[in-house]
C-alpha positions in Angstrom: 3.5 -9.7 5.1 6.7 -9.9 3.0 6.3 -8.0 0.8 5.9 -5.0 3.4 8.8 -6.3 5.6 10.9 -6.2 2.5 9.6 -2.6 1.4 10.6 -1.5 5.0 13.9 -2.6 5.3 15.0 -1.2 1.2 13.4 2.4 3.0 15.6 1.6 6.5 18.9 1.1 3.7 18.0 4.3 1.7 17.4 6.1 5.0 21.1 5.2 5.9 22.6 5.8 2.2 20.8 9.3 2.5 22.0 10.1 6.4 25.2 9.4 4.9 25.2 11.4 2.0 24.0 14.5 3.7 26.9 14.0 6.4 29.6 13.7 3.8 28.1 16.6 1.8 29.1 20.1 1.9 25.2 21.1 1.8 26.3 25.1 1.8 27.7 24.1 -2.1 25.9 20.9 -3.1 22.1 20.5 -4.1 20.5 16.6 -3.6 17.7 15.9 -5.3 15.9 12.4 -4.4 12.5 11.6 -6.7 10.5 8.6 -7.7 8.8 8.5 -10.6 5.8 6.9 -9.0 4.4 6.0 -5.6 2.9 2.4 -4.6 5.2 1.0 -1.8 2.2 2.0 0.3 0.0 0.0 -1.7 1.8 -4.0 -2.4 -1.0 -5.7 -3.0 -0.3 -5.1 -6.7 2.6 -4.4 -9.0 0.9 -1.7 -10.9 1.6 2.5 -10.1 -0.4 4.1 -8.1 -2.1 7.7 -9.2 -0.6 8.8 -5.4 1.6 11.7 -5.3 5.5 10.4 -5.5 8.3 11.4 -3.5 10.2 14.4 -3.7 13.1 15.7 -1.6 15.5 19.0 -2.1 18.3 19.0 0.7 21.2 21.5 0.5 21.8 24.5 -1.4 19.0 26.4 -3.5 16.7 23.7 -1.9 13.8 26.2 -1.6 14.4 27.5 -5.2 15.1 24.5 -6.7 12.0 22.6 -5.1 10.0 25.5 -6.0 10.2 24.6 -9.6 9.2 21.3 -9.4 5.1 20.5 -9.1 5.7 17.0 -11.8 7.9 15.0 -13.3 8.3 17.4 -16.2 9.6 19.7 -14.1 12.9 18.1 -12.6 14.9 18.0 -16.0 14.4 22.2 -16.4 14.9 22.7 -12.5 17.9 20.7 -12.4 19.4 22.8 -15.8 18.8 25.8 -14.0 20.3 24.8 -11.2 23.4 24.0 -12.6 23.9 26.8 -15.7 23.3 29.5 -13.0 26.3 27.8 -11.2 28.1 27.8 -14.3 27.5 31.8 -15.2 
């Protein structure tokens, strides 16, 4: 289907955009964050959101605490504000 062979080949671009992000990093000092807000590219046979879990990924410093703080949506605005006043202080 299309729709899936398109849905495969935006993930196989991202993939690359990420690899090269995380080379160029200096992931001892820099904290990347990558979330959806939804997930359905597993499910094209509609346009609508899906109630399935959506991604989350935490790569680089203060991964583990950062992710730790994040269980929703709701959470990524606070973790990230911590995240970055505690760099500040």
């Amino acid at each position: 289907n299309q729709a899936m062979d398109a849905a495969i080949e935006n993930l196989q671009t991202f993939d690359g955009v990420l690899k090269g992000l995380c080379a160029a990093a200096d992931l001892e000092d820099t904290l990347i964050l990558v979330v959806s807000d939804h997930g359905n590219i597993e499910d094209l046979s509609h346009g609508k959101h899906t109630l399935n879990p959506a991604l989350g990924m935490a790569l680089g410093a203060h991964h583990q605490q950062v992710a730790g703080q994040i269980t929703s949506l709701l959470d990524i605005a606070p973790a990230v504000e911590s995240f970055l006043l505690d760099r500040v202080e």
